[in-house]
C-alpha positions as CSV (number, residue, x, y, z in Angstrom):
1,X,-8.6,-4.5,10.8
2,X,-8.4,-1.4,8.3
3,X,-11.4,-0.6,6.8
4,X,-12.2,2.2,4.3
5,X,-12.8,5.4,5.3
6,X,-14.8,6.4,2.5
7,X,-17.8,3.7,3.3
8,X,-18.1,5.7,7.1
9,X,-17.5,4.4,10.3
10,X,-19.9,1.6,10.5
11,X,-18.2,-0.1,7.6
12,X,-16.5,-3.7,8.4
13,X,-15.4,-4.6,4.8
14,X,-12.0,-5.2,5.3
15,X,-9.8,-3.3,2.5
16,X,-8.5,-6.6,1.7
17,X,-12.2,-7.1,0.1
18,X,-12.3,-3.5,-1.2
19,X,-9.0,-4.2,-3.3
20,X,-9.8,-7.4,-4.4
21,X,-13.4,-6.2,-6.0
22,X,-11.8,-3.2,-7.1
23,X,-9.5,-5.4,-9.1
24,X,-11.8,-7.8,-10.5
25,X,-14.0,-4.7,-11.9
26,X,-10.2,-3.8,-13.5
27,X,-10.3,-7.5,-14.9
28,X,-13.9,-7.1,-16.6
29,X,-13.4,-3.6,-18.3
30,X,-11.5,-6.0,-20.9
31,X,-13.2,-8.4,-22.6
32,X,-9.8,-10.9,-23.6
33,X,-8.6,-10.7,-19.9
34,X,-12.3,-11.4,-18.3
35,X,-12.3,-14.2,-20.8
36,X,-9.1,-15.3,-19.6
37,X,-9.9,-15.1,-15.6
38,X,-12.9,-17.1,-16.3
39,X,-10.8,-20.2,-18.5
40,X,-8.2,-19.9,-15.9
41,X,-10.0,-20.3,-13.3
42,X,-12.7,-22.7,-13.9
43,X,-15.2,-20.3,-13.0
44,X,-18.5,-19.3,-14.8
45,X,-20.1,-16.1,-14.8
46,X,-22.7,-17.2,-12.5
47,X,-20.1,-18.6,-10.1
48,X,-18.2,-15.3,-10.5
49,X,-21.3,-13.2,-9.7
50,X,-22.2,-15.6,-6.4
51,X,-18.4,-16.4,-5.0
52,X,-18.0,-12.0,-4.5
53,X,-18.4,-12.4,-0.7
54,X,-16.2,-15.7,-0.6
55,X,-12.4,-14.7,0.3
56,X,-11.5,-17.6,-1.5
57,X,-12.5,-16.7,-4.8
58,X,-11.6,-12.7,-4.2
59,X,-7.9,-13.8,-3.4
60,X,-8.2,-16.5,-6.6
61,X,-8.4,-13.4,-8.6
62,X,-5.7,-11.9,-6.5
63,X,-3.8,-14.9,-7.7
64,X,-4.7,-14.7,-11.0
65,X,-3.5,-11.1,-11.7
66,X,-0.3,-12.1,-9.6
67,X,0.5,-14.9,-11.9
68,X,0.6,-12.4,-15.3
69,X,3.0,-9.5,-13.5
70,X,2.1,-6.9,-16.4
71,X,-1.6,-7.5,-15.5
72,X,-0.8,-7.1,-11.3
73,X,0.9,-3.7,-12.2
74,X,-1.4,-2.0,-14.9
75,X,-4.1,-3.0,-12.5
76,X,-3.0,-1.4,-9.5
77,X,-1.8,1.3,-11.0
78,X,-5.6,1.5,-12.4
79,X,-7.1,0.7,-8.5
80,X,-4.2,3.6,-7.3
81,X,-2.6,0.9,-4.5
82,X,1.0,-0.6,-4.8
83,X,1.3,-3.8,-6.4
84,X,2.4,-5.5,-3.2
85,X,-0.7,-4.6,-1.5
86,X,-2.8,-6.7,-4.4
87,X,-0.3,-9.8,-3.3
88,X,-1.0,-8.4,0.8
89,X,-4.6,-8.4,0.2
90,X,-4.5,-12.3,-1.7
91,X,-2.6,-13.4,1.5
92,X,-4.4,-11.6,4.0
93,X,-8.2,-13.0,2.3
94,X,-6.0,-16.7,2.3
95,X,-6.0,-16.4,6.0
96,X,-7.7,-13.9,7.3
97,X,-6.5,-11.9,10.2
98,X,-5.0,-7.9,10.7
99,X,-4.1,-6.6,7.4
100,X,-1.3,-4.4,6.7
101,X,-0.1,-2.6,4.3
């Protein structure tokens, strides 16, 4: 499992985790397309808030970014990855196991 170097050795976030929480901050810098992850996923700010350790809900907003393509690029050009490691990450936190990029 890849973790980030930048968190030291010790670190066992997966960067699957890293990328998807990068991306959701992405998603809240805008108010329209936070208001848009929260009516298209069901979710409520409090669920939001309390689901950020659940791989579930990280690779929902995976999904969610996927879904709207100019969203999935702008954002990971934003986050500096390649857009197919946001849709790597989604599928890796689906079923977790060794992540690659």
């Amino acid at each position: 499992m890849e973790t980030n170097p930048n968190l030291g050795p010790d670190s066992e976030i997966p960067d699957s985790e890293i990328i998807a929480l990068q991306a959701l901050g992405w998603v809240l810098q805008d108010q329209d397309r936070a208001e848009r992850l929260l009516a298209l996923t069901g979710l409520d700010p409090r669920e939001l808030r309390s689901g950020l350790e659940d791989p579930t809900m990280l690779a929902s907003l995976l999904g969610f970014l996927a879904n709207h393509e100019p969203d999935l690029v702008a954002c990971a050009e934003a986050i500096g990855v390649a857009p197919a490691k946001l849709a790597a990450a989604a599928q890796h936190l689906n079923s977790p196991g060794e992540f690659y990029e």
